[in-house]
CHARMM-style PDB file with segment names, atoms N, HN, CA, C and O in Angstrom:
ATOM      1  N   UNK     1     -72.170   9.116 146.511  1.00  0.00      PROA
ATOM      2  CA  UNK     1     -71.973   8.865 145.094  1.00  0.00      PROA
ATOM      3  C   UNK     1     -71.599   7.401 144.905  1.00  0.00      PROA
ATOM      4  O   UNK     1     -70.565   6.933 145.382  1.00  0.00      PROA
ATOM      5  N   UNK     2     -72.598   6.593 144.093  1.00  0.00      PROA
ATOM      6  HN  UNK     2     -73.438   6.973 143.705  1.00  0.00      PROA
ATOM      7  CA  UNK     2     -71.797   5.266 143.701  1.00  0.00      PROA
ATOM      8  C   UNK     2     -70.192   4.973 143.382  1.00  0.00      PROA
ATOM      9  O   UNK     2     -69.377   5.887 143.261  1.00  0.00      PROA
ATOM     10  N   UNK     3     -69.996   4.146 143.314  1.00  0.00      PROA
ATOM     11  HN  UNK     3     -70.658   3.403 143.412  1.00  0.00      PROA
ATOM     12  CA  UNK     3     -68.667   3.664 142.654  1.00  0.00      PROA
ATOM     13  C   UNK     3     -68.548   3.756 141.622  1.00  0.00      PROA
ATOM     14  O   UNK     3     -67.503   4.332 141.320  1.00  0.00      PROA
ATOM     15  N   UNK     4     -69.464   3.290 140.391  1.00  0.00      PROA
ATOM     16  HN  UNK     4     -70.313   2.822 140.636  1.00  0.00      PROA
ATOM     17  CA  UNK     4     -69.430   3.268 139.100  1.00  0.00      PROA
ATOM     18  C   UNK     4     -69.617   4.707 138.598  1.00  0.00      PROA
ATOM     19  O   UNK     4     -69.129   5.091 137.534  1.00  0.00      PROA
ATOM     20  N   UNK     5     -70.471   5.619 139.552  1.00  0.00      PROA
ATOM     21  HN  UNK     5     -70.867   5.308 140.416  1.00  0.00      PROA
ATOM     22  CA  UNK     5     -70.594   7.104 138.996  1.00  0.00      PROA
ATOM     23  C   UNK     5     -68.811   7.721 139.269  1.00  0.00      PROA
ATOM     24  O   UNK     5     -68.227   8.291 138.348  1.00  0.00      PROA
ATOM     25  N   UNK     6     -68.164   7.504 140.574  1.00  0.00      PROA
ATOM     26  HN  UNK     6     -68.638   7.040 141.322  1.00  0.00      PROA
ATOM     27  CA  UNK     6     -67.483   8.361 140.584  1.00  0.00      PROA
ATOM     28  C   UNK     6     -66.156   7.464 140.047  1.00  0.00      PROA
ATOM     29  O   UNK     6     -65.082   7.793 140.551  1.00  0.00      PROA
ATOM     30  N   UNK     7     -66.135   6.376 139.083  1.00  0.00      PROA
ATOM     31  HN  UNK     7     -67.007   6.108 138.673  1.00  0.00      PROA
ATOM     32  CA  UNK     7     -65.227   6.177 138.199  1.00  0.00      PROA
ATOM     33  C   UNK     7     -65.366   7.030 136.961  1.00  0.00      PROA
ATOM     34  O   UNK     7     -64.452   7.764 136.584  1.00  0.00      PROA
ATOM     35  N   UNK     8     -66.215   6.951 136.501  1.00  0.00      PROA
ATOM     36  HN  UNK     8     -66.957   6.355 136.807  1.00  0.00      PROA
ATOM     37  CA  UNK     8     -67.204   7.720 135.093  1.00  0.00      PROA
ATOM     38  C   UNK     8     -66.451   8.904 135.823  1.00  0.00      PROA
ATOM     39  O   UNK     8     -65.243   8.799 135.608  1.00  0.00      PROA
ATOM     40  N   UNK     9     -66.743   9.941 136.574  1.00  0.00      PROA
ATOM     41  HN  UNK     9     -67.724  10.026 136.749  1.00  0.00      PROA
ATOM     42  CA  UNK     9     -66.275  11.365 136.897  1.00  0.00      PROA
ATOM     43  C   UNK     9     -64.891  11.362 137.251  1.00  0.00      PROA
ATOM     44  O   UNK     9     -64.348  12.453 137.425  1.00  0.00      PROA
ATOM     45  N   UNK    10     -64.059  10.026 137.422  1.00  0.00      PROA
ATOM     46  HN  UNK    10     -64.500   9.140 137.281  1.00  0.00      PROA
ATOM     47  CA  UNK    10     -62.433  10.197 137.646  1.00  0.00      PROA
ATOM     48  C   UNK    10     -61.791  10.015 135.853  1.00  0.00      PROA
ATOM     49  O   UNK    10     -60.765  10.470 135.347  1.00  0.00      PROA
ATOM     50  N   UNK    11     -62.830   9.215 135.293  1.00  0.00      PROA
ATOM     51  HN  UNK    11     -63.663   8.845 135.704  1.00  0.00      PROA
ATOM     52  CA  UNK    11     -62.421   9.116 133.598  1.00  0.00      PROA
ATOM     53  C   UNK    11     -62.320  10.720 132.840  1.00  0.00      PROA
ATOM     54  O   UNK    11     -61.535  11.236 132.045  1.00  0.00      PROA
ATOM     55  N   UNK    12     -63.579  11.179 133.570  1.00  0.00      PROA
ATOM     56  HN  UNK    12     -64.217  10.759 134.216  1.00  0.00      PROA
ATOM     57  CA  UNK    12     -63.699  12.262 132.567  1.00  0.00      PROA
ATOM     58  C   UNK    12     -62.479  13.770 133.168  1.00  0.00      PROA
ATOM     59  O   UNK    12     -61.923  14.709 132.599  1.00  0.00      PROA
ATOM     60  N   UNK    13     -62.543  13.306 134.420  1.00  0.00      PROA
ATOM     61  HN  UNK    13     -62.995  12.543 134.882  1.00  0.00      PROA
ATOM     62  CA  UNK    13     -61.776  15.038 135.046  1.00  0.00      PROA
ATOM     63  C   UNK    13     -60.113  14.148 134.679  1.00  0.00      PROA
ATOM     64  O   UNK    13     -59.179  14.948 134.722  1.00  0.00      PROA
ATOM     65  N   UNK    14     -59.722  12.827 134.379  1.00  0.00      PROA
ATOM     66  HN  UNK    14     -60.481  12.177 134.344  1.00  0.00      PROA
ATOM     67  CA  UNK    14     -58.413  12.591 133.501  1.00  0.00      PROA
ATOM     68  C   UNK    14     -58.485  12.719 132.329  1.00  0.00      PROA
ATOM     69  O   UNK    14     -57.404  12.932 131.779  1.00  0.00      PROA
ATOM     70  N   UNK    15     -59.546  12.665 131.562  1.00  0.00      PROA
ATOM     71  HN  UNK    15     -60.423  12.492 132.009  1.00  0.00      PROA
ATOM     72  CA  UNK    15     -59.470  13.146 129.885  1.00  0.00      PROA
ATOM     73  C   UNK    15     -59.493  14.526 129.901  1.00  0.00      PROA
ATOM     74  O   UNK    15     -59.151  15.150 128.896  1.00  0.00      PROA
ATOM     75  N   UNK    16     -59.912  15.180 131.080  1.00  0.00      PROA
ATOM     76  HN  UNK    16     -60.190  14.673 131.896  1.00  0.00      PROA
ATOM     77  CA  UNK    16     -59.794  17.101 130.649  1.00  0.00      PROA
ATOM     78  C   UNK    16     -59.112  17.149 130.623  1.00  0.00      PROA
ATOM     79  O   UNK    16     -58.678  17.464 129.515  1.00  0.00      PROA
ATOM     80  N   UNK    17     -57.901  16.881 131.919  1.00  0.00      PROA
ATOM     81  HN  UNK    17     -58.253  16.625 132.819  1.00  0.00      PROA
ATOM     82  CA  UNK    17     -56.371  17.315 132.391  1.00  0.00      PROA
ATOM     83  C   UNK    17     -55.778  16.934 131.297  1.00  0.00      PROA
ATOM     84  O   UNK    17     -54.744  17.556 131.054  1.00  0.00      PROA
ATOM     85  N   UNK    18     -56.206  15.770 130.226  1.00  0.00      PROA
ATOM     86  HN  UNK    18     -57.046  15.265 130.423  1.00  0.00      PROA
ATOM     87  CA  UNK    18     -54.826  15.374 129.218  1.00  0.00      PROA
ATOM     88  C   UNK    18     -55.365  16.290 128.068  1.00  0.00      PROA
ATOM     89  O   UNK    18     -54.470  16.549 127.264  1.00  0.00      PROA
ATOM     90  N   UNK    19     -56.563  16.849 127.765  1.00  0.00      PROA
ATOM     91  HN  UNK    19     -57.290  16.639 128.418  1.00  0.00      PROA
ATOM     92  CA  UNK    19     -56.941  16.886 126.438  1.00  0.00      PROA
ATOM     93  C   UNK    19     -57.764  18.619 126.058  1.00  0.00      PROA
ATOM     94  O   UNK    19     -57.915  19.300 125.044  1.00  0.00      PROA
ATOM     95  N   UNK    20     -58.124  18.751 127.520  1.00  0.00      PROA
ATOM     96  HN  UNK    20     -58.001  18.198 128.344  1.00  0.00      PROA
ATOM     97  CA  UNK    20     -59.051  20.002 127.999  1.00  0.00      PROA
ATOM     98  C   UNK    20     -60.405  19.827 127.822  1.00  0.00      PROA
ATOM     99  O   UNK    20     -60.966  18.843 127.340  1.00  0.00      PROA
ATOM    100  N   UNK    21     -60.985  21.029 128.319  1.00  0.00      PROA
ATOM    101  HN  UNK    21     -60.529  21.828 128.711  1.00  0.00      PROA
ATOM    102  CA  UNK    21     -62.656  20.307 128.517  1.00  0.00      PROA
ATOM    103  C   UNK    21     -63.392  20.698 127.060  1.00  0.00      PROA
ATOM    104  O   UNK    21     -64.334  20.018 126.653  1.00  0.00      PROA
ATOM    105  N   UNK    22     -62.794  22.059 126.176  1.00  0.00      PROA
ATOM    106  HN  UNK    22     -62.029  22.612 126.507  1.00  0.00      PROA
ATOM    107  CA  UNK    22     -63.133  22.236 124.779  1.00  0.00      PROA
ATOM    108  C   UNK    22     -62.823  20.940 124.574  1.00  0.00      PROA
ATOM    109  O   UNK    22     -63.605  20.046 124.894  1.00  0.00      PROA
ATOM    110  N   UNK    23     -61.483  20.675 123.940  1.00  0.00      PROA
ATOM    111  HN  UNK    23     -60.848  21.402 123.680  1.00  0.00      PROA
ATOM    112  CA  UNK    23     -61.190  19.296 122.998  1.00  0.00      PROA
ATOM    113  C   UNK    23     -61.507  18.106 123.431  1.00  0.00      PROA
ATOM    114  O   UNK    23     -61.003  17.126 122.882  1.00  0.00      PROA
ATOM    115  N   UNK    24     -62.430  17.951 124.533  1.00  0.00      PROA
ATOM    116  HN  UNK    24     -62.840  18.747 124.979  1.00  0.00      PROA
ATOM    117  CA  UNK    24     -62.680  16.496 125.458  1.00  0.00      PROA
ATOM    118  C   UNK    24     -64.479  16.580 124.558  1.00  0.00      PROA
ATOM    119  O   UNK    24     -65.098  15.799 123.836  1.00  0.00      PROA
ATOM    120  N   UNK    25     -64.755  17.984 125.126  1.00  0.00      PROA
ATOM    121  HN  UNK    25     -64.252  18.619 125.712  1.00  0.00      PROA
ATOM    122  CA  UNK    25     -66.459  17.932 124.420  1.00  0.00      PROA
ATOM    123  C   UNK    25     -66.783  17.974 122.690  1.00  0.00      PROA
ATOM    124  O   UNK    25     -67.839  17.739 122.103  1.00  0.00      PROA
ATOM    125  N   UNK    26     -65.619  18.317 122.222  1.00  0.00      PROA
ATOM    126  HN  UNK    26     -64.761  18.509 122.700  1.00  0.00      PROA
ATOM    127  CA  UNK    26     -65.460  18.517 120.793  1.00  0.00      PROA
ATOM    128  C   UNK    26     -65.560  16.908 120.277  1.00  0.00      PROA
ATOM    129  O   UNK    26     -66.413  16.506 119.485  1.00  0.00      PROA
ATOM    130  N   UNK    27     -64.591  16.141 120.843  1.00  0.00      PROA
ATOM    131  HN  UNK    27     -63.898  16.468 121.486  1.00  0.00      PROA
ATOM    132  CA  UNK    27     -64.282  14.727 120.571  1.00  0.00      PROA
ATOM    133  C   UNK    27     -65.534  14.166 120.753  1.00  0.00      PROA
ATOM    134  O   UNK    27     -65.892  13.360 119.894  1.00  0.00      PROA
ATOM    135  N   UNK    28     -66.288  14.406 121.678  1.00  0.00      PROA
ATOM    136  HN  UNK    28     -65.998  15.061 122.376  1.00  0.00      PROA
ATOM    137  CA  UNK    28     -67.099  13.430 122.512  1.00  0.00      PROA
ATOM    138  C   UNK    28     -68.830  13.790 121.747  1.00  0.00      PROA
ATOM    139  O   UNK    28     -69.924  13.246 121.893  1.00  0.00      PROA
ATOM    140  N   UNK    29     -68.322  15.027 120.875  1.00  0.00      PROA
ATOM    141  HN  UNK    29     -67.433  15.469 120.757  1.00  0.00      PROA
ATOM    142  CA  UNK    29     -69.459  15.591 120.170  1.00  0.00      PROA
ATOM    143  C   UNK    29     -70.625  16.086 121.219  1.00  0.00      PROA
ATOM    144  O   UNK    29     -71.785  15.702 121.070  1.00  0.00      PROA
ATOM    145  N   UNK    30     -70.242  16.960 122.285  1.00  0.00      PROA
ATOM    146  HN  UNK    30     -69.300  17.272 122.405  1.00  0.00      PROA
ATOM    147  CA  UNK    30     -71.348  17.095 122.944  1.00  0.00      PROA
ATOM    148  C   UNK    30     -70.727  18.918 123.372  1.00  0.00      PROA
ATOM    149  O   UNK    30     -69.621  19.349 123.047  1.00  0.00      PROA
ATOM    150  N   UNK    31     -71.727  19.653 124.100  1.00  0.00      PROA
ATOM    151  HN  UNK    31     -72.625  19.303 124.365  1.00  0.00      PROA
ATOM    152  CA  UNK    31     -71.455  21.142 124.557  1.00  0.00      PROA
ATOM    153  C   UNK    31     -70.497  21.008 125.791  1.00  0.00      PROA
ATOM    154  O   UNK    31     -70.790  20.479 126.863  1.00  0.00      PROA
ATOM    155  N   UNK    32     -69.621  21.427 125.541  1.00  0.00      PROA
ATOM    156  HN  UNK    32     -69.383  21.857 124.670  1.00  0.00      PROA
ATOM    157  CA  UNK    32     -68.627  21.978 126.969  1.00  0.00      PROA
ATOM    158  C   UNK    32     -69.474  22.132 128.306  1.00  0.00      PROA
ATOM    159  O   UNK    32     -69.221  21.679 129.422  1.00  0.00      PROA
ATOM    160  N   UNK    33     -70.657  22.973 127.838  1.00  0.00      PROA
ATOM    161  HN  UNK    33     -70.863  23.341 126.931  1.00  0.00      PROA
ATOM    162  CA  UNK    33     -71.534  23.287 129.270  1.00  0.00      PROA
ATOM    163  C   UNK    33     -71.454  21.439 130.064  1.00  0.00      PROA
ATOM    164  O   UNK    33     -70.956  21.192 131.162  1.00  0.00      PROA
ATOM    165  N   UNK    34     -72.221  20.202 128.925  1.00  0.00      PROA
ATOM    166  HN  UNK    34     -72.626  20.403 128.033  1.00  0.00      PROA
ATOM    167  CA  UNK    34     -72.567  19.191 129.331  1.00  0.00      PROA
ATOM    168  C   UNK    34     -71.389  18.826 130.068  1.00  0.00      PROA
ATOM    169  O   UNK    34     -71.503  18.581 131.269  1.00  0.00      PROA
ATOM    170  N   UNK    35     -70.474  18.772 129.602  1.00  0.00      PROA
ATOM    171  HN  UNK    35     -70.381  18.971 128.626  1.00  0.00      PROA
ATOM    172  CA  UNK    35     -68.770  18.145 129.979  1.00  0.00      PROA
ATOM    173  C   UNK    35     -68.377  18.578 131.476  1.00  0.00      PROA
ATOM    174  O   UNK    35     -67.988  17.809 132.355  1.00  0.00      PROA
ATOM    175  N   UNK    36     -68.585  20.172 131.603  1.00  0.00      PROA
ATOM    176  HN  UNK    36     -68.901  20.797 130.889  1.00  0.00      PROA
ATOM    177  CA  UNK    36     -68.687  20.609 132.640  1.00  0.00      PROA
ATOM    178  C   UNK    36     -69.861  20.314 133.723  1.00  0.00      PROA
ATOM    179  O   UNK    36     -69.628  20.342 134.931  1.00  0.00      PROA
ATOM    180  N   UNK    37     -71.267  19.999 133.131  1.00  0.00      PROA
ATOM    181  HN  UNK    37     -71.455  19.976 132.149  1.00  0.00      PROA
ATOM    182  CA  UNK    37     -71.945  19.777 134.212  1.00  0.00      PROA
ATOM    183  C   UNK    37     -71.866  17.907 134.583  1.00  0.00      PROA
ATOM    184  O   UNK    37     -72.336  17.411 135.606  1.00  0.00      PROA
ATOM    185  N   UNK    38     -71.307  17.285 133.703  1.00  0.00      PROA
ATOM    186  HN  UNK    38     -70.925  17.688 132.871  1.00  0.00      PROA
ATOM    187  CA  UNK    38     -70.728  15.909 133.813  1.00  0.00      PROA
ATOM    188  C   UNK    38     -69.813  15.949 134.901  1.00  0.00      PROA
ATOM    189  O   UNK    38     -70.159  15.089 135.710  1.00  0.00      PROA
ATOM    190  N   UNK    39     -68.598  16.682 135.364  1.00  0.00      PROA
ATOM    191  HN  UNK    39     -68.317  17.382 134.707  1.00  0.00      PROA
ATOM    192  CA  UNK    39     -67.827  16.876 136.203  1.00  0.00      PROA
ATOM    193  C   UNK    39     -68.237  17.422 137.284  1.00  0.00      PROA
ATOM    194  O   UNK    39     -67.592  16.960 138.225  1.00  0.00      PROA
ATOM    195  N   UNK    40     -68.997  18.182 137.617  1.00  0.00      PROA
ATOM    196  HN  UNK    40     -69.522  18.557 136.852  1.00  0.00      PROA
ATOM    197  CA  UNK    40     -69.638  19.292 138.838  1.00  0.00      PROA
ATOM    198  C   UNK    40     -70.582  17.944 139.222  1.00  0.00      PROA
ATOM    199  O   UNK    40     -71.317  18.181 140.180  1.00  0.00      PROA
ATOM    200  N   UNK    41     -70.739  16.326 138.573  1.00  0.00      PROA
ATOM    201  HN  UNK    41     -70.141  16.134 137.795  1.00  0.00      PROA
ATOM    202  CA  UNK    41     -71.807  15.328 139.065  1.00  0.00      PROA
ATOM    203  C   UNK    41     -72.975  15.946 138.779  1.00  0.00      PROA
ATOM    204  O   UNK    41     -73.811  15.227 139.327  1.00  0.00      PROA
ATOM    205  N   UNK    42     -73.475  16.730 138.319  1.00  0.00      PROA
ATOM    206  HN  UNK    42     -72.796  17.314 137.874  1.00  0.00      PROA
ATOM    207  CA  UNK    42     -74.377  17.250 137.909  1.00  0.00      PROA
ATOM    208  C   UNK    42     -75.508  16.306 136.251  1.00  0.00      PROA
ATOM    209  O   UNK    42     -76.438  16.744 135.574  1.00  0.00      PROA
ATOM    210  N   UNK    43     -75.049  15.472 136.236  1.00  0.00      PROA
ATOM    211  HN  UNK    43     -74.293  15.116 136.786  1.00  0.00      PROA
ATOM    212  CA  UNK    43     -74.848  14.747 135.380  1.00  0.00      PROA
ATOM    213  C   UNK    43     -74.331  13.791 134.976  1.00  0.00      PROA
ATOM    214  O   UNK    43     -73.124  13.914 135.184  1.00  0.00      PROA
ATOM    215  N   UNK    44     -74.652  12.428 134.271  1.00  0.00      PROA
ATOM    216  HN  UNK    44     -75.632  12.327 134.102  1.00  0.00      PROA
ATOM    217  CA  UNK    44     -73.809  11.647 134.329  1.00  0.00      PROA
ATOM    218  C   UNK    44     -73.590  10.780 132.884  1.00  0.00      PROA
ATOM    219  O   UNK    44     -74.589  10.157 132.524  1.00  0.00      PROA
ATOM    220  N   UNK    45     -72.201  10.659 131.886  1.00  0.00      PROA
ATOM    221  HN  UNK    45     -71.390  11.165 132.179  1.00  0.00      PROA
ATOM    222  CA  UNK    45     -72.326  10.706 131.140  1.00  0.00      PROA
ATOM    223  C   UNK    45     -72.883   9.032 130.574  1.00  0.00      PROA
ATOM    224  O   UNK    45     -72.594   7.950 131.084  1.00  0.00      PROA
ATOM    225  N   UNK    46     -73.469   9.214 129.764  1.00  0.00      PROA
ATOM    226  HN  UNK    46     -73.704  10.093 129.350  1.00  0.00      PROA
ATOM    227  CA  UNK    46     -73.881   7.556 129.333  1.00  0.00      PROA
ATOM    228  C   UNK    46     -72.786   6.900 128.987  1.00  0.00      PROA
ATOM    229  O   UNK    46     -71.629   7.289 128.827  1.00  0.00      PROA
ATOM    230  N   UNK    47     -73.724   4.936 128.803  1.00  0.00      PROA
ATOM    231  HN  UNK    47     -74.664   4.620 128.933  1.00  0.00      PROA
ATOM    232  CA  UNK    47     -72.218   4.475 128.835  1.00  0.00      PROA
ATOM    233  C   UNK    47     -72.005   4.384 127.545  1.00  0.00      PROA
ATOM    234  O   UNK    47     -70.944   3.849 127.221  1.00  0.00      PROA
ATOM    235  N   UNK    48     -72.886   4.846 126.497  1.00  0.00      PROA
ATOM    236  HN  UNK    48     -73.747   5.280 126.760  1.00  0.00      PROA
ATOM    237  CA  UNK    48     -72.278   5.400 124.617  1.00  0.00      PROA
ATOM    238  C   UNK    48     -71.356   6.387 124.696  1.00  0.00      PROA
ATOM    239  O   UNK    48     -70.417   6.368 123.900  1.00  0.00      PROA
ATOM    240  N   UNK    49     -71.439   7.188 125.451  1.00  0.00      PROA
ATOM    241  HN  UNK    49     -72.201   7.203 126.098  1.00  0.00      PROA
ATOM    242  CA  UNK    49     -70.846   8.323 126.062  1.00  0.00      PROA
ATOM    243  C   UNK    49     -69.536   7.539 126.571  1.00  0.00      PROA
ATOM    244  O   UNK    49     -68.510   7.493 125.892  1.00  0.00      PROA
ATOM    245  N   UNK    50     -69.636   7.076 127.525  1.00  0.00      PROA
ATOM    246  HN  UNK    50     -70.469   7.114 128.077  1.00  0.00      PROA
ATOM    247  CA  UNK    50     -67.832   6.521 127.961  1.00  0.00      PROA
ATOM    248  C   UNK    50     -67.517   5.028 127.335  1.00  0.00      PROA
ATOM    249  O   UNK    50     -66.815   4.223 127.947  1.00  0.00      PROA
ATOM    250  N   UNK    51     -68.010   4.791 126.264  1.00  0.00      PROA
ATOM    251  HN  UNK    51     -68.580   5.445 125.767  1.00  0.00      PROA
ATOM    252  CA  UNK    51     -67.694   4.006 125.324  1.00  0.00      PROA
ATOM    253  C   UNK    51     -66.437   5.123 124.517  1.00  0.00      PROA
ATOM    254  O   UNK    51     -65.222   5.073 124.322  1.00  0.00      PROA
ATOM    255  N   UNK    52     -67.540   6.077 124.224  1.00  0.00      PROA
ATOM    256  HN  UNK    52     -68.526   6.117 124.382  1.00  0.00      PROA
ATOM    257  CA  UNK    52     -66.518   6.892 123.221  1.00  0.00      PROA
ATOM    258  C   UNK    52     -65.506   7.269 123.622  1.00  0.00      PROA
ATOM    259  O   UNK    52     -64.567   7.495 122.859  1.00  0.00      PROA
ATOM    260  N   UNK    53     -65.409   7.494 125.395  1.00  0.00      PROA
ATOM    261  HN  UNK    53     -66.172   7.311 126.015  1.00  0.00      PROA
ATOM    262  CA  UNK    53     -64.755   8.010 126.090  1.00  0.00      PROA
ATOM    263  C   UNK    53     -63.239   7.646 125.739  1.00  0.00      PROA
ATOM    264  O   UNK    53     -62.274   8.312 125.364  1.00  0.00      PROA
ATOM    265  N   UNK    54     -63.531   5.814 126.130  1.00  0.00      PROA
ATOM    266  HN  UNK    54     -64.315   5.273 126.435  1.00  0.00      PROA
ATOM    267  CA  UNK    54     -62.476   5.143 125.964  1.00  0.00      PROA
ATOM    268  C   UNK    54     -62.004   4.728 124.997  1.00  0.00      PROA
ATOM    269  O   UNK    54     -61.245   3.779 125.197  1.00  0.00      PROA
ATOM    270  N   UNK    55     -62.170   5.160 123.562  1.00  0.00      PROA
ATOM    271  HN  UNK    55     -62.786   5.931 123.400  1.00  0.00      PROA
ATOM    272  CA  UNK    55     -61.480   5.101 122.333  1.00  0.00      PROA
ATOM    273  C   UNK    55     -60.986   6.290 122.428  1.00  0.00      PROA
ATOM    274  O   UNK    55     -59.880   6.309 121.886  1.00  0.00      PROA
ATOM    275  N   UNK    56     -61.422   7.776 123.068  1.00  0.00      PROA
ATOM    276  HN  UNK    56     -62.320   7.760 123.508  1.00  0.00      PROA
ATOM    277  CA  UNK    56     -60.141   8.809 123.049  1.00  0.00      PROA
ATOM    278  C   UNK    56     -58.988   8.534 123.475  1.00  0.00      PROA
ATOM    279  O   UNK    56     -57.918   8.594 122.869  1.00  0.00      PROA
ATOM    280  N   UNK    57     -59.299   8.089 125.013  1.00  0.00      PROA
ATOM    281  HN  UNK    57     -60.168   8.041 125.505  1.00  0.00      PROA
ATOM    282  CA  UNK    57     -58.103   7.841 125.792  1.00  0.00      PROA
ATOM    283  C   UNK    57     -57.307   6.958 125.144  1.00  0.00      PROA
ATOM    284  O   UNK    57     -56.086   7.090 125.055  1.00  0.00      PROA
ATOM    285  N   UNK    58     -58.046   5.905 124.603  1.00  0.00      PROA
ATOM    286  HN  UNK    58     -59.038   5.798 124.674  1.00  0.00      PROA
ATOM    287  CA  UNK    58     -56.766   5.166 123.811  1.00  0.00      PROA
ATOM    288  C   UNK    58     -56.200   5.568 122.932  1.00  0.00      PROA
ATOM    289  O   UNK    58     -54.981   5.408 122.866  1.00  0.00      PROA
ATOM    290  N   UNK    59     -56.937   6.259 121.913  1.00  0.00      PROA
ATOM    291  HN  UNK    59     -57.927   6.389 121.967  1.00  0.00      PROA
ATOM    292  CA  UNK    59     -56.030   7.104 120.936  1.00  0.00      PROA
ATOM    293  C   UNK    59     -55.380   7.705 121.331  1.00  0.00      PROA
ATOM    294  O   UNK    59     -54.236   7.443 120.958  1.00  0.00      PROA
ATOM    295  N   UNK    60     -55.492   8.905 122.320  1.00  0.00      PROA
ATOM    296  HN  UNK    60     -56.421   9.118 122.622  1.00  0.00      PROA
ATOM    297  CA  UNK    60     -54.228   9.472 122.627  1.00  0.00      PROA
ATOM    298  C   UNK    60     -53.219   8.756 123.534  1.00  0.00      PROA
ATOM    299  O   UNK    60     -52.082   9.215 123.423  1.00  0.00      PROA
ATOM    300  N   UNK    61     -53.334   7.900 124.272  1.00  0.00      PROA
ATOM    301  HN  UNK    61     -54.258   7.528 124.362  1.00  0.00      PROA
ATOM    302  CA  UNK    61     -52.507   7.157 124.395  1.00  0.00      PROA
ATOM    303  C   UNK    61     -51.418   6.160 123.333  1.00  0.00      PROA
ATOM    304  O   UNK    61     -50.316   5.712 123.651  1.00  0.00      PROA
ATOM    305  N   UNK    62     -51.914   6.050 122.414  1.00  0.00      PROA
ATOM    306  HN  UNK    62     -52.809   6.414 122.155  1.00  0.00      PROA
ATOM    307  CA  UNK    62     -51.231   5.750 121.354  1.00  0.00      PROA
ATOM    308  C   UNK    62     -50.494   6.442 120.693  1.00  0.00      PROA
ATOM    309  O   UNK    62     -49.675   5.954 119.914  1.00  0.00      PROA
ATOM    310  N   UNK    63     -50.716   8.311 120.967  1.00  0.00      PROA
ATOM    311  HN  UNK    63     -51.381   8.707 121.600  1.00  0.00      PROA
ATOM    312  CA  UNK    63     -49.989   9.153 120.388  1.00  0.00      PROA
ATOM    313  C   UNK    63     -50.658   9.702 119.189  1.00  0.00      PROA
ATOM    314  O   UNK    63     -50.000  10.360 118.383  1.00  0.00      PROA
ATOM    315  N   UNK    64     -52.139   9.441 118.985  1.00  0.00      PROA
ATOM    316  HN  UNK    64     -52.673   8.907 119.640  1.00  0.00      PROA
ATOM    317  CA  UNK    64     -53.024   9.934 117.612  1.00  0.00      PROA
ATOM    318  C   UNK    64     -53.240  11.551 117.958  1.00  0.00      PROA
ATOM    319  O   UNK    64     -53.844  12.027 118.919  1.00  0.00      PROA
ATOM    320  N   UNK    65     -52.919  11.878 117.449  1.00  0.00      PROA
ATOM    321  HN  UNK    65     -52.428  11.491 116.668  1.00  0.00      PROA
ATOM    322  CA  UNK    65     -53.653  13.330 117.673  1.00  0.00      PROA
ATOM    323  C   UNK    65     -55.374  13.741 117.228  1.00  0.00      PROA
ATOM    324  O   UNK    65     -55.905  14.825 117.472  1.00  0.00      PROA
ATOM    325  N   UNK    66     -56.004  12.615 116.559  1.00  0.00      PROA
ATOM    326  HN  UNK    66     -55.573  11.734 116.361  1.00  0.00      PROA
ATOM    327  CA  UNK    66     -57.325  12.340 115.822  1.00  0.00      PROA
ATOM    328  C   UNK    66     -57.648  11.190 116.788  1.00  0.00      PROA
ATOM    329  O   UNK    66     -56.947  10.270 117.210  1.00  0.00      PROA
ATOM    330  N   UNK    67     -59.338  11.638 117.074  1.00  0.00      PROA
ATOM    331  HN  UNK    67     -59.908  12.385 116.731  1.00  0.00      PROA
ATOM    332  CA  UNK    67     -60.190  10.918 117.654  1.00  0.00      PROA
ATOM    333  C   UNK    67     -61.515  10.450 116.686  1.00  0.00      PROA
ATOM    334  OT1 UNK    67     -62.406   9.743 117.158  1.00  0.00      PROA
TER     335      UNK     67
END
C-alpha cells in the first residue's frame, strides 16, 4: 500500500472512531457501504473527498457539532 493511500485510510478509520462510520458517511454525503469499503482499502477516497474530510475534522475539533 502506498504512503499517501494508507494516510487517506489512517484519516478516515480516525474520523470513524471520533464521529462513527453512519455520521462520517452522512457528513461526507456518500453510502456507509462506500465509507466501509474506503476502510477495508477496497477503495480509495478522492482528494474532493478528503478535502471534505478535513473540514470535518476541523470542525469537530473546534467543538461544532455541524459539518
Amino acid at each position: 500500500m502506498r504512503a499517501a493511500t494508507t494516510q487517506r485510510l489512517r484519516l478516515l478509520q480516525d474520523a470513524a472512531k471520533l464521529l462513527g462510520r453512519q455520521e462520517l458517511a452522512k457528513r461526507l454525503n456518500v453510502p456507509e457501504s462506500i465509507v466501509d469499503d474506503w476502510m477495508r482499502g477496497e477503495g480509495t477516497i478522492s482528494d474532493s473527498g478528503l478535502l471534505k474530510l478535513s473540514e470535518i475534522l476541523e470542525r469537530w475539533a473546534r467543538g461544532s457539532k455541524r459539518a
